[in-house]
DOKOLTI-138712 format. One record per residue: x, z, y of N, C-alpha, C in turn. Coordinates in steps of 0.2 Angstrom, whole numbers, padded with zeros to 4 digits, always signed. Each point is the difference from the previous one (the first is absolute). Layout:
XZYXZYXZY...
% end
This chain:
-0102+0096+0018+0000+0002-0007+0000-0006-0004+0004-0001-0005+0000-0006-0006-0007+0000-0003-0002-0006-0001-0008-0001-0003+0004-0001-0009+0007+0000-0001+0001+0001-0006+0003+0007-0004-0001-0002-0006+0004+0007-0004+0007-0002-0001+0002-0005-0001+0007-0002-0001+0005+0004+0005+0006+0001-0003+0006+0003+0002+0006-0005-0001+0002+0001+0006+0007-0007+0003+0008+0008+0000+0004-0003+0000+0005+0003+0001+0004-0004+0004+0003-0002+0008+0006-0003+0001+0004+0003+0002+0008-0003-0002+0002+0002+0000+0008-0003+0007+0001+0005+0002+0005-0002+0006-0005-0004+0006-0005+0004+0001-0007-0002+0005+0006-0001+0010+0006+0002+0000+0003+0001+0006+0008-0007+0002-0002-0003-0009+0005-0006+0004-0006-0005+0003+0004-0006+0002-0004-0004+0006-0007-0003-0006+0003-0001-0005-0006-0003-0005-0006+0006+0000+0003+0004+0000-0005+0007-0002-0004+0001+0006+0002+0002+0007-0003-0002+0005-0004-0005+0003+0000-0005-0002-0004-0005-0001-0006-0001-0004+0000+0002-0006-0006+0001-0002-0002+0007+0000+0002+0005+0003-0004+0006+0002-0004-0001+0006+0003-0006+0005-0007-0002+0002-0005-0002+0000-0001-0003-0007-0007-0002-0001-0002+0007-0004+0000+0004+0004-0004+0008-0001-0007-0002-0004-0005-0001+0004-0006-0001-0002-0003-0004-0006+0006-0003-0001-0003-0007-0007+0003+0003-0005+0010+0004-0001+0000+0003-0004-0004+0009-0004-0003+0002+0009-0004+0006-0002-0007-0001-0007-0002-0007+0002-0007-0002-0005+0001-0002-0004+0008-0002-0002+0003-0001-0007+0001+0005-0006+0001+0008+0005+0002+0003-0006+0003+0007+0007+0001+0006-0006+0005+0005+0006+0009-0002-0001+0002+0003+0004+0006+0000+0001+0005+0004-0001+0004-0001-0005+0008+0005+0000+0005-0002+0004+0005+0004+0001+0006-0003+0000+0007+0001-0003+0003-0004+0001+0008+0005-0004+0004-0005+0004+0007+0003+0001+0004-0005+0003+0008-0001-0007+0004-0002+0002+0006-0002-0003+0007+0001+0002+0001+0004+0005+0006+0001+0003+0001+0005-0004+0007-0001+0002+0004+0005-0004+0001+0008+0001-0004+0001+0005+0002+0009+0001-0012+0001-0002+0005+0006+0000-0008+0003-0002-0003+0003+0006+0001-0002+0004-0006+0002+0006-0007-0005+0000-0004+0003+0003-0009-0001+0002+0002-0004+0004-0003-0008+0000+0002-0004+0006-0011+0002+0001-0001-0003+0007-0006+0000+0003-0002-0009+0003-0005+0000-0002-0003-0008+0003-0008+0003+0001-0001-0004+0003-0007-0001+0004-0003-0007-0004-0008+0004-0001-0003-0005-0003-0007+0002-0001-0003-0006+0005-0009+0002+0005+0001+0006+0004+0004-0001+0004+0000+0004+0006+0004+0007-0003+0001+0000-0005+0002+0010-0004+0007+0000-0001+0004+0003+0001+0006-0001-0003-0001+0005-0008+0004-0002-0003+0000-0001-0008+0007+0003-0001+0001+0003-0005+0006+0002-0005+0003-0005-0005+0007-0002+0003+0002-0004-0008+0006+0002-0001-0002+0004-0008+0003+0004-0004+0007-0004-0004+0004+0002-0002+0004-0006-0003-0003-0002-0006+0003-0004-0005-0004-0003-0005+0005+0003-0006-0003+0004-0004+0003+0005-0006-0002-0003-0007+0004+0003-0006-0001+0000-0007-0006+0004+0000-0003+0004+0004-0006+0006+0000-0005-0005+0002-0001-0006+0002-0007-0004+0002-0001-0004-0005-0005+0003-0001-0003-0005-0005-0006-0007+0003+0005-0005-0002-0004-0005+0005-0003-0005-0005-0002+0004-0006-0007-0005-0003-0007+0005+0001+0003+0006+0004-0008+0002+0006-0004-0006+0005+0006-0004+0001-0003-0005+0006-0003-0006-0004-0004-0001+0002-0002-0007-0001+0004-0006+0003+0005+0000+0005+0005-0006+0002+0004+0004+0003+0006-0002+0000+0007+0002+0004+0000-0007+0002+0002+0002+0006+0003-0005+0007+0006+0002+0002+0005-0005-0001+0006+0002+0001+0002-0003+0006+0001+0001+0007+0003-0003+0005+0008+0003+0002+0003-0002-0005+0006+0003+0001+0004-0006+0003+0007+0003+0004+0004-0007+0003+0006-0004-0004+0001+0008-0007+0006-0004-0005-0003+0006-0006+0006-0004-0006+0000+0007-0005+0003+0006+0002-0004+0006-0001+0005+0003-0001-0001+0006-0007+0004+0006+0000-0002+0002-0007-0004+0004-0002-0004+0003+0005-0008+0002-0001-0005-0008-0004+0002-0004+0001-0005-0006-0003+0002+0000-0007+0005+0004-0002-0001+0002-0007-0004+0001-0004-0004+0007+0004-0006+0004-0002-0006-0008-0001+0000-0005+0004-0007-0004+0001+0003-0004-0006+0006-0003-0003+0000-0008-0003-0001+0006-0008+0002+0006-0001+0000+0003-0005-0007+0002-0001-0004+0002+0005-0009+0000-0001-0003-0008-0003+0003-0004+0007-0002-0007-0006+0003-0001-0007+0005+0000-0001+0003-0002-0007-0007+0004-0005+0000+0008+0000-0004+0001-0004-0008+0002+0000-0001-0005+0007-0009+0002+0000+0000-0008+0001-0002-0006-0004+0000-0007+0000-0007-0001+0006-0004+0003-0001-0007-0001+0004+0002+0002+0008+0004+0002+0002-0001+0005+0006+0001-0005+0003-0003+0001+0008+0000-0005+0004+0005+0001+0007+0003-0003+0001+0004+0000+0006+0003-0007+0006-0001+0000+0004+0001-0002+0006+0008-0002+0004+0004-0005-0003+0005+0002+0005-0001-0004+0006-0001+0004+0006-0003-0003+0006+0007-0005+0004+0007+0003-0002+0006-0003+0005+0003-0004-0006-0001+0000-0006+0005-0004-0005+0006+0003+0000+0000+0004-0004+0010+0004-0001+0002-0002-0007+0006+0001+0000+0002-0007-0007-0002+0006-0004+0000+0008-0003-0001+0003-0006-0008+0001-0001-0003-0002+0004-0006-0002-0003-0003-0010-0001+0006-0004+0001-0003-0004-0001-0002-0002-0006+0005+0000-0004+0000+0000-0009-0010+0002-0004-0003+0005+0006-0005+0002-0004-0004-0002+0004+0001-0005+0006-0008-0001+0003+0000-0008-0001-0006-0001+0003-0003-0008-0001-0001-0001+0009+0004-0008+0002-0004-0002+0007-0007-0001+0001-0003+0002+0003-0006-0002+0003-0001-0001+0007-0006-0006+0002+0001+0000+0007-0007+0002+0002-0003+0006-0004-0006+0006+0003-0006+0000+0001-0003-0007-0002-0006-0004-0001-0005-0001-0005+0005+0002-0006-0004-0001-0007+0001+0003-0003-0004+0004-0006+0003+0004-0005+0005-0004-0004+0003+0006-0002+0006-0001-0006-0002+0003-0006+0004-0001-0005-0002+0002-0006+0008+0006+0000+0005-0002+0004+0004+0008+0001-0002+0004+0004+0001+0007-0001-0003+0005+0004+0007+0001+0003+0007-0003+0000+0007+0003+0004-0001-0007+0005+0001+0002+0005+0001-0010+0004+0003+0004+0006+0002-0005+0003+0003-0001+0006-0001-0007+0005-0002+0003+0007-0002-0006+0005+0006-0005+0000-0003-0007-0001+0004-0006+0001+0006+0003+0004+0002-0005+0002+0007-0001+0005-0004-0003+0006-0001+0003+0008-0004-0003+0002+0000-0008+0002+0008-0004-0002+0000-0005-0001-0006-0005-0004-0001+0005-0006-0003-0003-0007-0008+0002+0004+0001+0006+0003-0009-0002+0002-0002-0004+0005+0003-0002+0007+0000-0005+0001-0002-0006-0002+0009-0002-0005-0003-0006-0002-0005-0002-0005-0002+0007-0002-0006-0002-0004-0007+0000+0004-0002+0001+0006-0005-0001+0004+0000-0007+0002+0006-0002-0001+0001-0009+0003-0001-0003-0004+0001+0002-0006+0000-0005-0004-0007+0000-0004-0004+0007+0002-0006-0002-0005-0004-0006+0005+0002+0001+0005-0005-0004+0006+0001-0007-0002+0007-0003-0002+0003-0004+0000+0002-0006-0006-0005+0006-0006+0002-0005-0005-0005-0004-0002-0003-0002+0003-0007-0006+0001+0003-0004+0003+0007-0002+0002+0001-0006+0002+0005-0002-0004-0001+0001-0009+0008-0001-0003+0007+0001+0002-0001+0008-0003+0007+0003+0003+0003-0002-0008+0009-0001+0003+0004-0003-0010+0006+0007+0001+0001+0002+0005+0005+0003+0001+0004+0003+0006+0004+0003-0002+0002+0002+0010+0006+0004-0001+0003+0003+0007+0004+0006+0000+0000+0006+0004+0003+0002+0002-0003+0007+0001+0008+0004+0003+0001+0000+0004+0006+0005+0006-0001+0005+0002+0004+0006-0004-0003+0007+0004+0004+0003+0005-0001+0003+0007+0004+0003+0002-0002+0007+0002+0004+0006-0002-0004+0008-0002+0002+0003+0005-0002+0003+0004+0002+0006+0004+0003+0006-0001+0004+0003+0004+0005+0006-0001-0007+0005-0003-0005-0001+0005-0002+0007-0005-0004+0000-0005+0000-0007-0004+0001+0001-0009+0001+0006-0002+0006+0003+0002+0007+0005-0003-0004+0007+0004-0005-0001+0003-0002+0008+0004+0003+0001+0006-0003+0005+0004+0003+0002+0007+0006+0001-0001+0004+0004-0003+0008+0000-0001+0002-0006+0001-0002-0004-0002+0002-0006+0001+0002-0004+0008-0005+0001+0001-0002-0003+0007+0004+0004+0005+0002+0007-0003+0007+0004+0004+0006-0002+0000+0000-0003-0008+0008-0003-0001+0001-0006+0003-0007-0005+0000+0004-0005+0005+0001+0001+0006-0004+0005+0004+0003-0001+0009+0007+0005-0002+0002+0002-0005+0007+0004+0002+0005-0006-0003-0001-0006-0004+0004-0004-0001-0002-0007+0006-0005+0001+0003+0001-0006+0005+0003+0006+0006+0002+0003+0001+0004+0005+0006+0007-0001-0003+0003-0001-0005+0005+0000-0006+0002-0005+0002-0004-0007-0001+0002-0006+0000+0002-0002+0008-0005+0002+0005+0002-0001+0007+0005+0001+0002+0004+0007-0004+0004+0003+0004+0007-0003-0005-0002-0005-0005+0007-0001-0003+0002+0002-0007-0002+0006-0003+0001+0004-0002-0002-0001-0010+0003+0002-0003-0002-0002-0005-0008+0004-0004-0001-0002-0003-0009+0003-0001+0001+0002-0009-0001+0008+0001-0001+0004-0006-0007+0001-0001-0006+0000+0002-0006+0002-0001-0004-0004-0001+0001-0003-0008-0003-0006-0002-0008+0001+0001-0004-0005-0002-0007+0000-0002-0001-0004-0005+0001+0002-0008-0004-0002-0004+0007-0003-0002+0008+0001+0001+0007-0002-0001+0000-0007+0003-0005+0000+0008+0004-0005+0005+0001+0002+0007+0001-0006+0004+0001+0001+0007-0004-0004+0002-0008+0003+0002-0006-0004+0002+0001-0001+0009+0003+0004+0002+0000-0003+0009+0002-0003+0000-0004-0005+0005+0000-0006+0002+0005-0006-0004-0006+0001-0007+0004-0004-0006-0007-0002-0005+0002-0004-0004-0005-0002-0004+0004+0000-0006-0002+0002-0008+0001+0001-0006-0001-0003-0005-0002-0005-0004-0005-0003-0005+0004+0002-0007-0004+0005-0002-0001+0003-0005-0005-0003-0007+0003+0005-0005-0004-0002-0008-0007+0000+0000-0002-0006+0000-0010-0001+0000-0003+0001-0008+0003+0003-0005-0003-0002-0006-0006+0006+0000-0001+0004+0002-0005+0005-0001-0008-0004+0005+0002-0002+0006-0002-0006+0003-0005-0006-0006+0006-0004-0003-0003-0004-0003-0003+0002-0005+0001+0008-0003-0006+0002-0005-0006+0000+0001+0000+0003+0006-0006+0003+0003-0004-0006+0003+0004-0007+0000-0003-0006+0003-0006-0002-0005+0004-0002-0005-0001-0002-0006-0008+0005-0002+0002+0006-0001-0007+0002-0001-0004+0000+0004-0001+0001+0006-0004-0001+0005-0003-0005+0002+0004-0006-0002-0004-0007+0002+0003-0004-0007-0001+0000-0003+0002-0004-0008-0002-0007+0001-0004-0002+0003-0001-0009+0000+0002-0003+0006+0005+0005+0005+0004-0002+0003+0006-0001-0002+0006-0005-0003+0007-0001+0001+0002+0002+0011+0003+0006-0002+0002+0004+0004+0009-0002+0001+0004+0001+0002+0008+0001+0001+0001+0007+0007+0001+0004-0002+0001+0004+0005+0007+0003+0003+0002+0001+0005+0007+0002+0001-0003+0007+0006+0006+0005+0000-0002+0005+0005+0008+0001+0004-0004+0001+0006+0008+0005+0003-0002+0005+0003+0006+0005+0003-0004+0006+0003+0004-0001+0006-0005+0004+0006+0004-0003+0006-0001+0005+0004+0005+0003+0008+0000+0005+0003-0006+0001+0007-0005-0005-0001-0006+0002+0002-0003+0007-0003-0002+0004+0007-0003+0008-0004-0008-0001-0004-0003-0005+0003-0007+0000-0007-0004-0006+0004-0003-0001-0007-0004-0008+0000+0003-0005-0003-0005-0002-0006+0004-0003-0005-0003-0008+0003+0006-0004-0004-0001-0008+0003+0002-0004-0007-0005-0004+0000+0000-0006-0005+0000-0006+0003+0003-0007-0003-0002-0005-0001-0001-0003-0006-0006-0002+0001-0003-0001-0007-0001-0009+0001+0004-0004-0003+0000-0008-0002-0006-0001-0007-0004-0004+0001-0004-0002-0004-0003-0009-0002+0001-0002-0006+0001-0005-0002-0009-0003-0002-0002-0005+0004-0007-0003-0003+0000-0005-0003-0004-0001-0007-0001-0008-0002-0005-0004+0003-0002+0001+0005-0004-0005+0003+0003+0003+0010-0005-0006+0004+0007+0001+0005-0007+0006+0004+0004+0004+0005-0004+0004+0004+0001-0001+0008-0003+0004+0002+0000-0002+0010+0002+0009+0003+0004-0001+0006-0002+0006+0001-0006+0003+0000-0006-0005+0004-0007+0004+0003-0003+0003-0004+0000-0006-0010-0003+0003-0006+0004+0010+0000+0005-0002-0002+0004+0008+0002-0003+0005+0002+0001-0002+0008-0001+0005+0003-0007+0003+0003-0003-0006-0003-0011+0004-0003+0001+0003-0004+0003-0003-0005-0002+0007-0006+0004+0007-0001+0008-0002+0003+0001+0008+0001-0004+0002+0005-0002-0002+0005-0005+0004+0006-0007+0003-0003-0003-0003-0008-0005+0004-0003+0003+0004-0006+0009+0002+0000+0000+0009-0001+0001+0003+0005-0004+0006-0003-0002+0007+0003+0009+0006+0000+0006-0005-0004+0005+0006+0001+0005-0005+0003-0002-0004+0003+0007-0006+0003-0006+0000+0009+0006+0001+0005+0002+0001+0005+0001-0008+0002-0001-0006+0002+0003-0005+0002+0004+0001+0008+0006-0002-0001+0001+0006+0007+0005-0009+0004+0000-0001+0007+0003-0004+0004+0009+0002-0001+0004-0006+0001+0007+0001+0003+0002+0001+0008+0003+0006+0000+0006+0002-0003-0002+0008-0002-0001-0001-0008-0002+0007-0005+0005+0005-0002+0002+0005+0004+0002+0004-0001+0001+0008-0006+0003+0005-0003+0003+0003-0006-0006+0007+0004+0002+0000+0006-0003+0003+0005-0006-0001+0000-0005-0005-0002-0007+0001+0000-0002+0004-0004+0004+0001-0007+0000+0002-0006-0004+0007-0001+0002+0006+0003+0000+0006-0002-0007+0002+0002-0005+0002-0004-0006+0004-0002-0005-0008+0000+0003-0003-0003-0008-0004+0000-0001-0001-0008-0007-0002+0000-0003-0001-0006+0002-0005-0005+0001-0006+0004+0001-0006-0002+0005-0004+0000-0001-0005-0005+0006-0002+0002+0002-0005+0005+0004-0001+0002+0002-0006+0007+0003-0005-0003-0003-0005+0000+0004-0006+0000-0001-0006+0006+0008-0001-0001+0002-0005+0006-0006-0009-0001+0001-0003+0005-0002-0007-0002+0002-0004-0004-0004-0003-0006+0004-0003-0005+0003-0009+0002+0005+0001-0003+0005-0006+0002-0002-0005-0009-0003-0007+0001-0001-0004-0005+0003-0005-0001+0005-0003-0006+0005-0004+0000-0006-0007+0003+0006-0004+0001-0002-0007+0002-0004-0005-0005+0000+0001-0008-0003-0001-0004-0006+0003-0001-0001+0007+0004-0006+0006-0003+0001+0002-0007+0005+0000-0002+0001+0002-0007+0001+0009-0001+0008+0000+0007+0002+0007+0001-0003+0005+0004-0001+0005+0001-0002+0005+0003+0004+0005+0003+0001+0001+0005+0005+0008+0002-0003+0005+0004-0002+0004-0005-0003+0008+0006+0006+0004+0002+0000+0004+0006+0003+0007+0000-0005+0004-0001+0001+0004-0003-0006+0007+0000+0007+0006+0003-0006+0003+0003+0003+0008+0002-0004+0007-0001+0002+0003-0002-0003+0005-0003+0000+0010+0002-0004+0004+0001+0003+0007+0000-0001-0001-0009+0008+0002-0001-0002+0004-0009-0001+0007+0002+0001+0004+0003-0005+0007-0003-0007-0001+0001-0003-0006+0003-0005+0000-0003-0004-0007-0005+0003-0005+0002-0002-0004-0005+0006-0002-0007-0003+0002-0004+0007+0002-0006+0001+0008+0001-0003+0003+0004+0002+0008+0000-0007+0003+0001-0002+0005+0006-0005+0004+0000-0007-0002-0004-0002-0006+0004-0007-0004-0001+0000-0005-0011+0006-0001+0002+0000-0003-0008-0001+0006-0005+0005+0007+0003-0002+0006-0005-0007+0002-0003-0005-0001+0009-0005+0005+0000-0003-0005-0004+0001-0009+0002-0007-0002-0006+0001+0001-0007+0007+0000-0001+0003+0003-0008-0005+0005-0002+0003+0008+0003-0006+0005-0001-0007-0001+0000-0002-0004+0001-0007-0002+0001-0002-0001-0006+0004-0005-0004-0003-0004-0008+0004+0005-0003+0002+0007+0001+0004+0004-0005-0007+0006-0001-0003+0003+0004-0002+0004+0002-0006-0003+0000
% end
């Protein structure tokens, strides 16, 4: 039973985002009770399980009144035109608080990044990019050694775009094997066994306010790996550094993994933390290069939601 009175509403609890933080059953129970509503397009009752019970998720209508809720959670995989109903409750309720737990472009306009640690003074936010939480665990560790600057390479996994996604690529790597032209884009590409580098400006927005006293430069690509996000993160010191200084101090965070070569995409999926490779330091000691590797449905997704919830509720 919830030790709270708070009421949560999320919404699309059955794509893979929604999934993933239905299982932290126990933490979200003590937050508050739970609704659901889903967003597909037919009007059937979908069913999820959540603390062992399967559950009813009704579609999401003009008839929900969702300033009942104290937070809407939104783990959907794209817009679609039920998210009407939500950006028209935000437009006319300024106070109402909401979550978008996957970042879909029609609610980004109204949320603020956060990386789920601290309050905010907006009650709409949305989890970093798990890039951005990441590189913000390195670098809070890291800025005692005069950090001036740095860059930041993202590379995003198919299931960004959701499990459909992850369907259309093994139908366009079977496409591509056999020769055959590929009609089943992802996201308007061809991600089998292909790499994309795509528009970072929403990236460097969110860098910017997320880490402000870092000059950041960010680039992203999207690439036919089915999940596990990967970064390398270049960082520049005014004074020179060692690896060993390094790799003590990231070895005193509690959310960095220091992890041996050869680090694999494949270590990625259900851990807490993040993974980073051994750092390589220029011959001056000036530059620095991480790989980080990451599960985003949970860091930048589930767990960054739940600490969201926390300072909202």
């Amino acid at each position: 039973m919830p030790v709270s009175s708070a009421s949560l509403l999320i919404i699309d609890p059955l794509t893979l985002m929604g999934r993933e933080l239905l299982q932290a059953s126990e933490r979200l129970a003590a937050l508050a009770t739970i609704d659901f509503r889903h967003t597909a397009e037919d009007e059937e009752h979908q069913i999820t399980e959540f603390a062992g019970h399967p559950a009813l998720v009704p579609p999401l209508s003009p008839e929900d009144v969702l300033s009942d809720y104290d937070v809407v959670v939104v783990t959907s995989d794209a817009s679609q035109p039920r998210h009407e109903h939500i950006t028209a409750h935000l437009a006319s309720n300024p106070g109402a608080a909401l979550v978008d737990a996957n970042r879909i472009a029609c609610l980004r306009d109204f949320c603020s990044p956060s990386l789920g640690r601290t309050m905010s003074e907006s009650r709409r936010l949305r989890p970093a990019h798990p890039a951005l939480v990441a590189t913000s665990a390195v670098v809070e560790v890291l800025t005692p050694f005069g950090l001036l600057g740095g860059s930041l390479a993202v590379m995003d996994p198919v299931s960004c775009a959701g499990r459909p996604a992850i369907d259309r690529l093994a139908l366009q790597a079977g496409k591509r094997i056999q020769g055959a032209p590929v009609e089943d884009l992802i996201e308007e590409h061809v991600l089998a066994f292909n790499v994309v580098a795509v528009e970072s400006d929403d990236l460097v927005e969110d860098a910017a306010a997320l880490l402000p006293s870092l000059s950041l430069t960010v680039s992203r690509s999207v690439s036919g790996v089915f999940h596990g996000h990967l970064a390398h993160l270049g960082l520049t010191f005014g004074t020179q550094v060692s690896v060993a200084e390094v790799v003590e101090a990231l070895s005193e965070a509690t959310s960095i993994e220091l992890c041996e070569l050869p680090l694999s995409l494949d270590s990625v999926p259900d851990h807490d933390r993040v993974l980073v490779a051994p750092p390589t330091v220029s011959p001056d000691g000036h530059q620095l290069l991480l790989t980080l590797m990451a599960d985003g449905l949970r860091i930048g997704g589930s767990l960054t939601t739940l600490d969201i919830l926390e300072t909202l509720i």
